[in-house]
LUMKE-953021 format. One line per field, with one value per residue: x, y, z of N, C-alpha, C, O in turn; residue in three letters. Coordinates in Angstrom, 2 decimals, always signed. Example, Ala and Ser with C-alpha at 12.3 -4.5 7.8 and 13.67 -1.06 7.14 Angstrom:
# residues 2
n_east = [+13.19,+12.85]
n_north = [-5.69,-2.25]
n_up = [+7.80,+7.08]
ca_east = [+12.30,+13.67]
ca_north = [-4.50,-1.06]
ca_up = [+7.80,+7.14]
c_east = [+13.20,+12.90]
c_north = [-3.30,+0.03]
c_up = [+7.80,+7.87]
o_east = [+14.24,+13.41]
o_north = [-3.32,+1.14]
o_up = [+8.46,+8.04]
residuo = [ALA,SER]
This chain:
# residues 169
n_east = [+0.83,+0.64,+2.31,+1.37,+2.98,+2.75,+2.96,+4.77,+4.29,+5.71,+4.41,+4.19,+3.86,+1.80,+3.39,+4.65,+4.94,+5.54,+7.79,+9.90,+12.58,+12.48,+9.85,+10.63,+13.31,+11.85,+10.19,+12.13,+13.73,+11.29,+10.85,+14.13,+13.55,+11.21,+12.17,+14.85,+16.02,+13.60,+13.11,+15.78,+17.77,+19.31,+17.81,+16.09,+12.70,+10.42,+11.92,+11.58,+9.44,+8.26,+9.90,+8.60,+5.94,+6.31,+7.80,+5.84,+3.42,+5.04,+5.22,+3.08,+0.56,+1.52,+2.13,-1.06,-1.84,-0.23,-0.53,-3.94,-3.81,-2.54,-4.30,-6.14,-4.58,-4.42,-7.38,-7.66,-5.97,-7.58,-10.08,-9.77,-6.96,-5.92,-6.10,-4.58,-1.82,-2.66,-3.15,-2.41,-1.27,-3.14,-4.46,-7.23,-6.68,-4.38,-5.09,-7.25,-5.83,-4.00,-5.80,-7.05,-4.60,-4.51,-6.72,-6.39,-4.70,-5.21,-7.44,-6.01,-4.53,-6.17,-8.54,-9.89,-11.48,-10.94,-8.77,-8.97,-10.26,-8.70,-6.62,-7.49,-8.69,-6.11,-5.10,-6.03,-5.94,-3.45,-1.56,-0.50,-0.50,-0.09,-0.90,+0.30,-1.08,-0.62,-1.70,+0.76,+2.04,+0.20,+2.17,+3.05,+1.77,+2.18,+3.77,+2.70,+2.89,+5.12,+4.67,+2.41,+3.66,+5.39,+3.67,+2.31,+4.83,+5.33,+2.32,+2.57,+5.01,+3.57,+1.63,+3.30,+4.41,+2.52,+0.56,-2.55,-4.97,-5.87,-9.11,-11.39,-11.92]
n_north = [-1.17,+1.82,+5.22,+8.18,+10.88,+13.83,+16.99,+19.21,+21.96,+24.11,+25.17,+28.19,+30.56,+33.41,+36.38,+38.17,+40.82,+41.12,+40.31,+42.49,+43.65,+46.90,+46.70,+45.08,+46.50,+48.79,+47.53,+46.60,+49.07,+50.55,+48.22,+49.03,+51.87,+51.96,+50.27,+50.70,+53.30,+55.20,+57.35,+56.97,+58.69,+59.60,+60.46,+63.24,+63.30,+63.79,+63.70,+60.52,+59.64,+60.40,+58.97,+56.26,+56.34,+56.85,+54.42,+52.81,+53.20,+52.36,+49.51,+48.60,+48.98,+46.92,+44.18,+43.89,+43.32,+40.67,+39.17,+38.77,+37.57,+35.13,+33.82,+33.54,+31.52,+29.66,+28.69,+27.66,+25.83,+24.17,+23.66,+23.72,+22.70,+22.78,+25.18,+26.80,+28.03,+29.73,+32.03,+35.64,+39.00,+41.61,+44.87,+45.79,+44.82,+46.17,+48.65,+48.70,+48.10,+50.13,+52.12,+51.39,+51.63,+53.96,+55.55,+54.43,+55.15,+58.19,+58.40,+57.74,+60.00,+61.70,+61.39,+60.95,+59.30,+57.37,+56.09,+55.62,+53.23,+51.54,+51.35,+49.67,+47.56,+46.80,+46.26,+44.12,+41.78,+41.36,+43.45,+45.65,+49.26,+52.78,+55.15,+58.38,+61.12,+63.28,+65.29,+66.31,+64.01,+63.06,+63.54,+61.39,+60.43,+59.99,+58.77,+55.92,+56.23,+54.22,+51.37,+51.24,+51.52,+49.63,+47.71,+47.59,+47.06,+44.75,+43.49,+44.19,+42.67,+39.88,+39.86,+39.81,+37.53,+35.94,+35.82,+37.60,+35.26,+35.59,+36.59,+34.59,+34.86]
n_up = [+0.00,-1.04,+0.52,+1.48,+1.98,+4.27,+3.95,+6.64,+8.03,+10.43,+13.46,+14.61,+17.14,+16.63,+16.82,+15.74,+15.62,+18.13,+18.59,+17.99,+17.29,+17.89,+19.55,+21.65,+22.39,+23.48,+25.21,+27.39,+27.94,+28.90,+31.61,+32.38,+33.19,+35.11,+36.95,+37.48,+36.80,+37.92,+40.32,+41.38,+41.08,+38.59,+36.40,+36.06,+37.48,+35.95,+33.49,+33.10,+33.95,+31.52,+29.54,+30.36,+29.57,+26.82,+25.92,+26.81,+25.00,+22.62,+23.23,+24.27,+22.17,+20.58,+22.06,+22.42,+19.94,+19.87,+22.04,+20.78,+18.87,+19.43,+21.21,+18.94,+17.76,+19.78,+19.74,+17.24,+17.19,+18.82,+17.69,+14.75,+13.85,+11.56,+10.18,+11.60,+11.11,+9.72,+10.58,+11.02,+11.62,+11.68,+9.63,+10.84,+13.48,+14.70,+14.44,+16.05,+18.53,+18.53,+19.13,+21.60,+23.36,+22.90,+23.89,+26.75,+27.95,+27.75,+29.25,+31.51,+32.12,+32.34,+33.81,+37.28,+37.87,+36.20,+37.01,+39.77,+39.58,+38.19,+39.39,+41.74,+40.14,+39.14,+42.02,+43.25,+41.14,+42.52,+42.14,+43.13,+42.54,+41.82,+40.33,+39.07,+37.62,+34.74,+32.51,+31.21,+30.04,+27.86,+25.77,+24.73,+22.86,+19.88,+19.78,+19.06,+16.56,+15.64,+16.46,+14.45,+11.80,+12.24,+12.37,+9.79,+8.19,+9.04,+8.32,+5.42,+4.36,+4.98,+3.20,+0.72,+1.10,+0.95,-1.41,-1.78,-3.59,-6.63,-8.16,-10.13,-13.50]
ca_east = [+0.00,+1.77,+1.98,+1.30,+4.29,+2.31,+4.49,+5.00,+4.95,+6.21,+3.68,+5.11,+3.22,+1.63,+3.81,+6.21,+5.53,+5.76,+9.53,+10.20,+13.76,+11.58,+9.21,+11.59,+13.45,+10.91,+9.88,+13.40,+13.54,+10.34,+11.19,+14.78,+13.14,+11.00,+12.89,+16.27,+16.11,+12.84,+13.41,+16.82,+18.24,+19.78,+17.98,+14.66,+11.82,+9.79,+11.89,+11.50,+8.23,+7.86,+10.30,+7.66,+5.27,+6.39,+7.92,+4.48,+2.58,+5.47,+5.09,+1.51,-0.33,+2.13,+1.67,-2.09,-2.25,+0.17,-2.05,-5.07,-3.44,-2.18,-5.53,-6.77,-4.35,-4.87,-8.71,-8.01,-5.41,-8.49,-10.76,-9.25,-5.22,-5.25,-5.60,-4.04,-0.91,-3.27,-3.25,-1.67,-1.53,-4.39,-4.97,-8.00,-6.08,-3.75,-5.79,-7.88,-5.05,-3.16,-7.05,-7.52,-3.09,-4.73,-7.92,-6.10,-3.09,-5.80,-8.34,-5.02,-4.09,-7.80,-9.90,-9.54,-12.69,-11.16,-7.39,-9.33,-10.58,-7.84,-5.86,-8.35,-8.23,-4.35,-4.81,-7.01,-4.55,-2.33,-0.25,-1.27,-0.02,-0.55,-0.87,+0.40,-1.77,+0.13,-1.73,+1.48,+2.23,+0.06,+2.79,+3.83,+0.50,+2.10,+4.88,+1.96,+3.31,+5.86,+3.81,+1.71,+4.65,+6.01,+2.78,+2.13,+5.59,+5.04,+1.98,+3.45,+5.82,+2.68,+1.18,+4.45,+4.62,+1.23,-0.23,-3.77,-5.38,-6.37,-9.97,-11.44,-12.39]
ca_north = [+0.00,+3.16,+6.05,+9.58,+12.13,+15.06,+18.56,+19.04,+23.20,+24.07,+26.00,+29.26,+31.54,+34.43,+37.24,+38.70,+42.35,+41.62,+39.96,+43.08,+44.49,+47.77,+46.52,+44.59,+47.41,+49.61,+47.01,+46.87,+50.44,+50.02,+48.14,+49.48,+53.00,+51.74,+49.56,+51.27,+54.76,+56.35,+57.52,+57.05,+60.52,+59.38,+61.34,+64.31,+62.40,+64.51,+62.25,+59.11,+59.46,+60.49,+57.76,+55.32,+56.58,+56.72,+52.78,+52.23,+53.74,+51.49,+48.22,+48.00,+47.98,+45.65,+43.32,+43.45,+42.10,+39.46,+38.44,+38.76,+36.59,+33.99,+33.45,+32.98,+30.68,+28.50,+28.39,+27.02,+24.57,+23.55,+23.56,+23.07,+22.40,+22.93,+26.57,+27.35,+28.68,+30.92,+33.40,+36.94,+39.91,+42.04,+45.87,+46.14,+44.42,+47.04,+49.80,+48.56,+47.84,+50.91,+52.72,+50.96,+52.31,+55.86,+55.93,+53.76,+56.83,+59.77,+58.33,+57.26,+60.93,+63.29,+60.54,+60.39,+57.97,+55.82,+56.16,+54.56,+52.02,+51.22,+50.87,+48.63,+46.07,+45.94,+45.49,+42.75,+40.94,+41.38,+43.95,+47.23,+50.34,+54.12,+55.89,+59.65,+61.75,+64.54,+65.43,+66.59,+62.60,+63.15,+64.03,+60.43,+59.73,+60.39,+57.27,+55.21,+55.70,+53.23,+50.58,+51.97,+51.19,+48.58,+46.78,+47.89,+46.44,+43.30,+42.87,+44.05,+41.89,+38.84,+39.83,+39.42,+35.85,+34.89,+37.36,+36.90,+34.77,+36.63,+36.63,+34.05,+35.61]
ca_up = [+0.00,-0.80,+1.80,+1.38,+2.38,+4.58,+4.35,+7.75,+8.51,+11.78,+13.94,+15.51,+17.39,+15.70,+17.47,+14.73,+16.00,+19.32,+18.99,+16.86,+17.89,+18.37,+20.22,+22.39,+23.07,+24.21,+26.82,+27.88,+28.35,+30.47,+32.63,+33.28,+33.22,+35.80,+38.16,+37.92,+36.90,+38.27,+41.63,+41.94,+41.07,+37.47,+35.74,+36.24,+37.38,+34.39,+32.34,+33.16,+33.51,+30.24,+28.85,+30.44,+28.46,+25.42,+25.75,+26.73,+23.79,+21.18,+23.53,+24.87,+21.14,+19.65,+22.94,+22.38,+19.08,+19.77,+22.72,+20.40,+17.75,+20.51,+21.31,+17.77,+17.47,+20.48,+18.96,+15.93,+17.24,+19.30,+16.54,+13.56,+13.48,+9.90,+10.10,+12.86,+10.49,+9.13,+11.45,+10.99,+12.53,+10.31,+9.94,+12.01,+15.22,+14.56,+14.72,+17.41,+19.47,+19.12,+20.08,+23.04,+23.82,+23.43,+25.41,+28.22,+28.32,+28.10,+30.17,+33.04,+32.69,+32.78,+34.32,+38.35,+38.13,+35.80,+37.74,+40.94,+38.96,+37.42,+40.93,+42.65,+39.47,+39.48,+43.22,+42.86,+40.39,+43.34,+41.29,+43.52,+41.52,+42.38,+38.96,+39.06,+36.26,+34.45,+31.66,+29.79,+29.40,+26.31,+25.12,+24.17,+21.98,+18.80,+19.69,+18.89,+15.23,+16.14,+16.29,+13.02,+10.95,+12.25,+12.25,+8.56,+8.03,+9.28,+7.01,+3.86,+4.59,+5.40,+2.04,-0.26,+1.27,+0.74,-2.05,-2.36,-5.01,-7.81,-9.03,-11.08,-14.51]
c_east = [+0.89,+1.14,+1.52,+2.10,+2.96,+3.57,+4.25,+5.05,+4.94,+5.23,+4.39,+3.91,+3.25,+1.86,+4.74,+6.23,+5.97,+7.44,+10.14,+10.82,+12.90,+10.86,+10.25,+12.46,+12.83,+10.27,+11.16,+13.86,+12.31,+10.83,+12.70,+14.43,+12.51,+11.91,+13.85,+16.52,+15.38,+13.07,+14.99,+18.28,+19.40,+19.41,+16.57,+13.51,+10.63,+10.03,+11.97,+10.32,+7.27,+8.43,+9.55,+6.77,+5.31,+7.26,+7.05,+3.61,+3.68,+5.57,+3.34,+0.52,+0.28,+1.90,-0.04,-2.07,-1.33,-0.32,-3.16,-4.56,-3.08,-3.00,-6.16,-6.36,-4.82,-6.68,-8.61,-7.01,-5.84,-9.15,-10.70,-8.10,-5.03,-5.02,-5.15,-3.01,-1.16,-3.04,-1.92,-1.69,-2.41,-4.46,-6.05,-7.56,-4.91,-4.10,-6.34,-6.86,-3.70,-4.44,-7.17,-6.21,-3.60,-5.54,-7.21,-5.20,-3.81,-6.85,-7.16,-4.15,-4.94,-8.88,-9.71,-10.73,-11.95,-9.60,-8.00,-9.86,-9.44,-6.68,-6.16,-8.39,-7.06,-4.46,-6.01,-6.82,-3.85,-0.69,-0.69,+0.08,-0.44,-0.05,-0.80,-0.02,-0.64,-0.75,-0.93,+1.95,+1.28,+1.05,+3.34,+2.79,+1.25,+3.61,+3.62,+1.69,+4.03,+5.45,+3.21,+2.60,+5.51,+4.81,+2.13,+3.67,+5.81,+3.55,+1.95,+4.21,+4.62,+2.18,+1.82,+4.76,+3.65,+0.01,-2.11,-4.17,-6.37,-7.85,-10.23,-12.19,-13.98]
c_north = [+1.25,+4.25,+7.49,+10.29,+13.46,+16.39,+18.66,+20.70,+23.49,+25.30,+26.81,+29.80,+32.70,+35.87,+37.98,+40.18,+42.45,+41.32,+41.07,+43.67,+45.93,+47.63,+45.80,+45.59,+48.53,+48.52,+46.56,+48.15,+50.78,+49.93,+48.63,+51.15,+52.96,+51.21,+50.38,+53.06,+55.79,+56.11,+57.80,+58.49,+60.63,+60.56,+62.22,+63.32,+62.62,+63.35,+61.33,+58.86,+59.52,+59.44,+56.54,+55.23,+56.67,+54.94,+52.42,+51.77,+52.86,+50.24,+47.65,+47.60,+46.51,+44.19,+42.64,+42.60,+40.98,+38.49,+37.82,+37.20,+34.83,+33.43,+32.79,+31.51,+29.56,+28.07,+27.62,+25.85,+23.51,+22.79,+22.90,+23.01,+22.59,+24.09,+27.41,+28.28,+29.67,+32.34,+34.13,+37.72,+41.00,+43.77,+46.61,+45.83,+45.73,+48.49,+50.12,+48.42,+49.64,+52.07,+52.35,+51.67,+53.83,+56.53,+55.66,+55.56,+57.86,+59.41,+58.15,+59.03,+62.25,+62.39,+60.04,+59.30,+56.64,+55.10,+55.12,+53.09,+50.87,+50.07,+49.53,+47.23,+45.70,+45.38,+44.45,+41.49,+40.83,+42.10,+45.60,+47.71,+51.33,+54.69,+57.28,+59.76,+62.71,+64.55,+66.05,+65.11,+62.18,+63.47,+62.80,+59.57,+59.70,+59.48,+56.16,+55.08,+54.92,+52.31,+50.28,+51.30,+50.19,+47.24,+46.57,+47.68,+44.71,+42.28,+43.18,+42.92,+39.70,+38.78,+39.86,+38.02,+35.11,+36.07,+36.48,+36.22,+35.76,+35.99,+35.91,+34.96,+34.68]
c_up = [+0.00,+0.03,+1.26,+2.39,+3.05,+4.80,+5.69,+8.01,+9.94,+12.12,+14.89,+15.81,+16.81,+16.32,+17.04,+15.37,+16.97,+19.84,+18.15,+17.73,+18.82,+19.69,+21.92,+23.44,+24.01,+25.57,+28.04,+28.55,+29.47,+31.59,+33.41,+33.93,+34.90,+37.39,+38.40,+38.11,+37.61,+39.69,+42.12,+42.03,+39.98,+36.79,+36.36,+36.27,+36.23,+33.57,+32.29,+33.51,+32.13,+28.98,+29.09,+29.56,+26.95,+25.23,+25.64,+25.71,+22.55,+22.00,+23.34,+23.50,+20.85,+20.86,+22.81,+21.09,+18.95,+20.67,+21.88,+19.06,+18.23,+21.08,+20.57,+17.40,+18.04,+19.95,+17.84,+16.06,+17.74,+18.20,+15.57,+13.19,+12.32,+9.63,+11.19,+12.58,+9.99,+9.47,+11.71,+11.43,+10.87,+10.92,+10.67,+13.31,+15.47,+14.92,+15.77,+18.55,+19.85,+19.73,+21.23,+23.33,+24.35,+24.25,+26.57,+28.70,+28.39,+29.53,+31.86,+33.53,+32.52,+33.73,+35.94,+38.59,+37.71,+36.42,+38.96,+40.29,+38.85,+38.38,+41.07,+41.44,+39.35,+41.37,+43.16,+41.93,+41.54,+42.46,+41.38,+42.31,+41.78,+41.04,+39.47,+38.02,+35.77,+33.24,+30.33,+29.39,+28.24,+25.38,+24.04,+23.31,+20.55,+18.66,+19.42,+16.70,+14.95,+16.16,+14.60,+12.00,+11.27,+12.18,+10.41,+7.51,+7.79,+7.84,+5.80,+3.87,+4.43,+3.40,+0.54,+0.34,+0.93,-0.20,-1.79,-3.46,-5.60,-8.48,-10.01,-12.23,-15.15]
o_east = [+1.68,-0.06,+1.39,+1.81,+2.27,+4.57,+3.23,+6.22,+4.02,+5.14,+5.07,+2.94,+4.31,+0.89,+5.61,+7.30,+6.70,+8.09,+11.05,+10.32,+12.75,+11.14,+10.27,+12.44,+13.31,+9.98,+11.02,+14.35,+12.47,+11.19,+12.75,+14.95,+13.03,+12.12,+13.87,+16.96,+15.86,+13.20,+15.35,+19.20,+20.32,+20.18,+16.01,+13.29,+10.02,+9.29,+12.53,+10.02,+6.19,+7.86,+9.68,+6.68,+4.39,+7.10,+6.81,+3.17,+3.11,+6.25,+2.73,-0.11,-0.24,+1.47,-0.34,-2.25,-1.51,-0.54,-3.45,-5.13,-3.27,-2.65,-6.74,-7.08,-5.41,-6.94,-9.56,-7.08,-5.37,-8.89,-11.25,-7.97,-3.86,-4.02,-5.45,-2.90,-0.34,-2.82,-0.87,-2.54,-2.24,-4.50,-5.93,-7.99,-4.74,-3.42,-6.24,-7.32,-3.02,-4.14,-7.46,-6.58,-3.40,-5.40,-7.27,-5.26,-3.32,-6.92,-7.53,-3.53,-4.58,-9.90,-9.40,-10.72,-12.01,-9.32,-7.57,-9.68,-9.39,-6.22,-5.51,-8.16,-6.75,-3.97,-7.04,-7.45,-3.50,+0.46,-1.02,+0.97,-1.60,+1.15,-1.69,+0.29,+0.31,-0.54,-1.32,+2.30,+1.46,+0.74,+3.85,+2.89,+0.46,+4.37,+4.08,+0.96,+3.86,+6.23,+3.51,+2.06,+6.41,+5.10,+1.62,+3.68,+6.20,+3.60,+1.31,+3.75,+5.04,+2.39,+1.18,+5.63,+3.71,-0.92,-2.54,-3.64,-7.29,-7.78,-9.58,-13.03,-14.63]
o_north = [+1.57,+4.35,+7.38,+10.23,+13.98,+16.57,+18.02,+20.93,+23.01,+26.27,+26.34,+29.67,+33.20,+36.61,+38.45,+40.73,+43.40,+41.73,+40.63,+44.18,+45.97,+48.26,+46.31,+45.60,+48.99,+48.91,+46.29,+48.15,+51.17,+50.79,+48.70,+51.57,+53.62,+51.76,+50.90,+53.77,+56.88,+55.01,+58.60,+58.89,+61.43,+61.49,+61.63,+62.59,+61.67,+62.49,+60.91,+57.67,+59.03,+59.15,+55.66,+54.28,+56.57,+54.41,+51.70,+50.64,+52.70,+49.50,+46.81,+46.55,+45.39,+43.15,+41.46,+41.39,+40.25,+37.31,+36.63,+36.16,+33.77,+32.39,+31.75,+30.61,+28.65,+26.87,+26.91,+24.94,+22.38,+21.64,+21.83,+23.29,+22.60,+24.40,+28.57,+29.27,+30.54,+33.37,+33.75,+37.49,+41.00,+44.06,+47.77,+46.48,+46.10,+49.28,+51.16,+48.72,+50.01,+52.81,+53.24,+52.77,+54.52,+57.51,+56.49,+56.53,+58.75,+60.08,+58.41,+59.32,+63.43,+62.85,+58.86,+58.54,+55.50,+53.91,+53.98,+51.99,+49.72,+48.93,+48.54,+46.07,+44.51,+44.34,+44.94,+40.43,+39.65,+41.70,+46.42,+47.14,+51.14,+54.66,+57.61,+58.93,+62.86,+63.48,+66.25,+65.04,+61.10,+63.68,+63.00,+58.36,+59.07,+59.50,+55.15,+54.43,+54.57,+51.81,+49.36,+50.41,+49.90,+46.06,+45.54,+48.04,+43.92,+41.32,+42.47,+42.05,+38.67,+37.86,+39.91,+37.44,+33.91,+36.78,+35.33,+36.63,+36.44,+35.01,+36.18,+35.77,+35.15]
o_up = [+0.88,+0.26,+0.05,+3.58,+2.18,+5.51,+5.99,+8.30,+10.61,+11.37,+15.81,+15.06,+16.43,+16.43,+17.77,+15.64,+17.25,+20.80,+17.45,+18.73,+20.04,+20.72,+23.04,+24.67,+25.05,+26.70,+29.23,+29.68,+30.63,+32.40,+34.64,+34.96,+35.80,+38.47,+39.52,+39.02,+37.94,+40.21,+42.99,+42.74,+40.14,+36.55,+37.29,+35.31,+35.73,+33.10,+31.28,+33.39,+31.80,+27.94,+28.24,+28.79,+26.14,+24.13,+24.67,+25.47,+21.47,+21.29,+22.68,+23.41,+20.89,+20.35,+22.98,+21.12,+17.97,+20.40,+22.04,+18.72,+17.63,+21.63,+20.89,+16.98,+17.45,+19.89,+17.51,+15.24,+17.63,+17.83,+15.32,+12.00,+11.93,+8.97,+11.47,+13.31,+9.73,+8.84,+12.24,+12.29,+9.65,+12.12,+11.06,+14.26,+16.63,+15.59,+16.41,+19.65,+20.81,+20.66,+22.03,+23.74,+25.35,+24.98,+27.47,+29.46,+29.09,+30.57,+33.00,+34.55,+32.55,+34.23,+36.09,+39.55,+38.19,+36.33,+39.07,+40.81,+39.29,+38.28,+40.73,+41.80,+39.39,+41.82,+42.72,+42.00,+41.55,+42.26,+40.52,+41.67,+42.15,+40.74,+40.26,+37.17,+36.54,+32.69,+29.18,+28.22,+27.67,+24.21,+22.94,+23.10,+19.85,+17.69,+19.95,+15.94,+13.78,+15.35,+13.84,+11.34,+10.48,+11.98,+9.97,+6.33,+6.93,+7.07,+5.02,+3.12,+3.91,+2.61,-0.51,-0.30,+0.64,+0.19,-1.70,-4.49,-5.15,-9.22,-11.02,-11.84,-16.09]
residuo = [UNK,UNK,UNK,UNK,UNK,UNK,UNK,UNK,UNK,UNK,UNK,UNK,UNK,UNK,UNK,UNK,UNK,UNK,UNK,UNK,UNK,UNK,UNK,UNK,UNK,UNK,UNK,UNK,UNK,UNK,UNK,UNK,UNK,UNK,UNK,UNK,UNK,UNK,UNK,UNK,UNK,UNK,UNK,UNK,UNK,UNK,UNK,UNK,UNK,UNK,UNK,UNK,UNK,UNK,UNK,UNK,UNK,UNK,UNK,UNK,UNK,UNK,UNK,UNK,UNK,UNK,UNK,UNK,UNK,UNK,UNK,UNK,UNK,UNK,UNK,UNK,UNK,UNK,UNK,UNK,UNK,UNK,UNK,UNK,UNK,UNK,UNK,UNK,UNK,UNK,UNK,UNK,UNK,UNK,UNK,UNK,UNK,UNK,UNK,UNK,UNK,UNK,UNK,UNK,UNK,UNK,UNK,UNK,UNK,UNK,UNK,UNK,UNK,UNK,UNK,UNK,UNK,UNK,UNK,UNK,UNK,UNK,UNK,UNK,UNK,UNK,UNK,UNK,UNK,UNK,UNK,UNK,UNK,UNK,UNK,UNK,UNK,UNK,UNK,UNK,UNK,UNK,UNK,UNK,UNK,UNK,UNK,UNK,UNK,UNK,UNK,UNK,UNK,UNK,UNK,UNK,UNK,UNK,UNK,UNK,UNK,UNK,UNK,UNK,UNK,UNK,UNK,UNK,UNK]
């Protein structure tokens, strides 16, 4: 009885932006921003509050849609294992993900309603947190092009590997 050969493609998680040097760095910068520098009298606490923020605004989208995609996947490896490879990171997750980056950052620095909120569910994770507002930390909305282009990188990049099929005539 002869066999049939199956191609074999290796399933990776669908997280290309989020291992993206960029991105990487900026959560690197984070956390040493955080842990090491703020407070310690390195540098103006101004700026290292403001270097938080702007790591933030080029980590936190690209994190969501590799969450959102890491999800999809585990669904369809449930589901259906066959398309599990399918899954890309797509211009609406993109969008939506760097929207949700910008409400979270305006609403965490005009919103003392949504600041207590905000608290009481990190402490309730067991990951208290005391959010200082400044509303000049808007300042770091417009690092959320960072993302933009590196996510609009990534799928240029998705759609020269796998063009679409073209239209039957």
């Amino acid at each position: 009885m002869p066999t049939i050969a199956l191609k074999q493609t290796p399933m990776t998680l669908p997280i290309r932006e989020y291992r993206h040097p960029v991105s990487l760095g900026a959560l690197l910068l984070l956390i040493v921003n955080d842990h090491c520098l703020k407070g310690a009298g390195v540098a103006p606490g101004w700026l290292t509050g403001k270097l938080s923020d702007v790591a933030g605004m080029i980590f936190f989208p690209l994190l969501l849609t590799a969450l959102w995609n890491t999800l999809r996947f585990a669904s369809h490896l449930r589901r259906r294992p066959s398309t599990a490879s399918n899954i890309h990171l797509e211009r609406r997750q993109l969008i939506v993900s760097i929207t949700i980056s910008a409400l979270l950052l305006t609403a965490l620095q005009t919103c003392p309603e949504f600041v207590a909120f905000y608290e009481s569910v990190l402490a309730t994770c067991y990951f208290p947190t005391v959010v200082t507002s400044d509303i000049t930390d808007l300042i770091a909305l417009p690092a959320l092009y960072i993302p933009w282009r590196i996510g609009n990188q990534i799928i240029r990049a998705q759609e020269e590997q796998n063009p679409p099929l073209s239209p039957r005539n």
